[in-house]
C-alpha positions as CSV (number, residue, x, y, z in Angstrom):
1,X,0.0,0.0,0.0
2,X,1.2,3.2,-0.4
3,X,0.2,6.8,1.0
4,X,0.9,10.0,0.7
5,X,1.9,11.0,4.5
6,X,2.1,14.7,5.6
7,X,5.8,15.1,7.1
8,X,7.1,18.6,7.5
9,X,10.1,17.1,9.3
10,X,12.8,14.7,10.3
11,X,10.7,14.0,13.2
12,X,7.5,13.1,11.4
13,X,9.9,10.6,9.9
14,X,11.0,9.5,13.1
15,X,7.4,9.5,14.4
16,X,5.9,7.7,11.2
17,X,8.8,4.7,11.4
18,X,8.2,4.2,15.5
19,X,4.5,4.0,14.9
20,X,4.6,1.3,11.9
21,X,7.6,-0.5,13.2
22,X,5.7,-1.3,16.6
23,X,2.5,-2.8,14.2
24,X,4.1,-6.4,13.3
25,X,1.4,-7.0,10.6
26,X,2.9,-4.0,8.8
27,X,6.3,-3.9,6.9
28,X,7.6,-0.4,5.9
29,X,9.3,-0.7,2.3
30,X,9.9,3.0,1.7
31,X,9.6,6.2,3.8
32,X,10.3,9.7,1.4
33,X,9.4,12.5,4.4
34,X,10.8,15.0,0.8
35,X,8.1,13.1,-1.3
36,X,5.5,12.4,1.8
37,X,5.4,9.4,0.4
38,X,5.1,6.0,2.7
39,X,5.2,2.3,1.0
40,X,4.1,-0.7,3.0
41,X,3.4,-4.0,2.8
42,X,1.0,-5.8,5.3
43,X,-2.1,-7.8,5.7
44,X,-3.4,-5.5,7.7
45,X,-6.7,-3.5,6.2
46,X,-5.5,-0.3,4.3
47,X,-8.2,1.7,7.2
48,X,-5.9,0.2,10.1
49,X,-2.9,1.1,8.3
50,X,-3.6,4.9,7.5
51,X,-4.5,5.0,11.6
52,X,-1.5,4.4,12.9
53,X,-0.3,6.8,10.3
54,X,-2.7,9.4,12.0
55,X,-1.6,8.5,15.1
56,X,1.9,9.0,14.4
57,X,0.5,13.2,14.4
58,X,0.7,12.7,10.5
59,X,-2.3,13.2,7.9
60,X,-2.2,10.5,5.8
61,X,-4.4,9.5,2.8
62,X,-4.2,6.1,0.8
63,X,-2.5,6.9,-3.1
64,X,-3.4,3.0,-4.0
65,X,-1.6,-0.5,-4.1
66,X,2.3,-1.0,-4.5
67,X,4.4,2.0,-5.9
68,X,3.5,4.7,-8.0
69,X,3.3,4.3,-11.5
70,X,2.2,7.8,-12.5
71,X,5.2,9.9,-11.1
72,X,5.2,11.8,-7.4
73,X,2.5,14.0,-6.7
74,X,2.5,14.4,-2.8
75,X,0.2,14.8,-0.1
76,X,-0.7,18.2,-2.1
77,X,-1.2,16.7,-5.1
78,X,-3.6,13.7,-3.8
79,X,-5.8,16.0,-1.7
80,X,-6.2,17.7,-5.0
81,X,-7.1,14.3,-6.6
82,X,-9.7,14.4,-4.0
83,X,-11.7,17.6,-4.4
């Protein structure tokens, strides 16, 4: 799965890795803070995953399954995919 994540700093980062590293049904693959961009794999439901996103302190919003194929758009760019 992979989401766009809103990290303004190292220690969103920080705070995104701590929060999916203590979920052991969730494997972080990728973490881009410049891209806010995360990339996970789990069996975990894709609802369950993007809360302990939020918990972390982060927005977060599902871009879709396995890496992007249509370039880096961002948090930005997905919450304008949205409205």
């Amino acid at each position: 799965l992979e989401f766009a994540v809103q990290m303004s700093c190292g220690g969103c980062a920080d705070a995104v890795r701590a929060a999916l590293d203590a979920a052991p049904d969730v494997k972080l693959l990728e973490l881009r803070p410049q891209e806010q961009s995360v990339l996970v794999e789990t069996t975990a439901a894709a609802e369950r995953v993007r809360e302990l996103l939020e918990n972390s302190g982060c927005r977060a919003v599902l871009k879709g399954m396995g890496g992007s194929s249509e370039g880096e758009r961002g948090f930005g760019g997905v919450l304008e995919g949205l409205g």
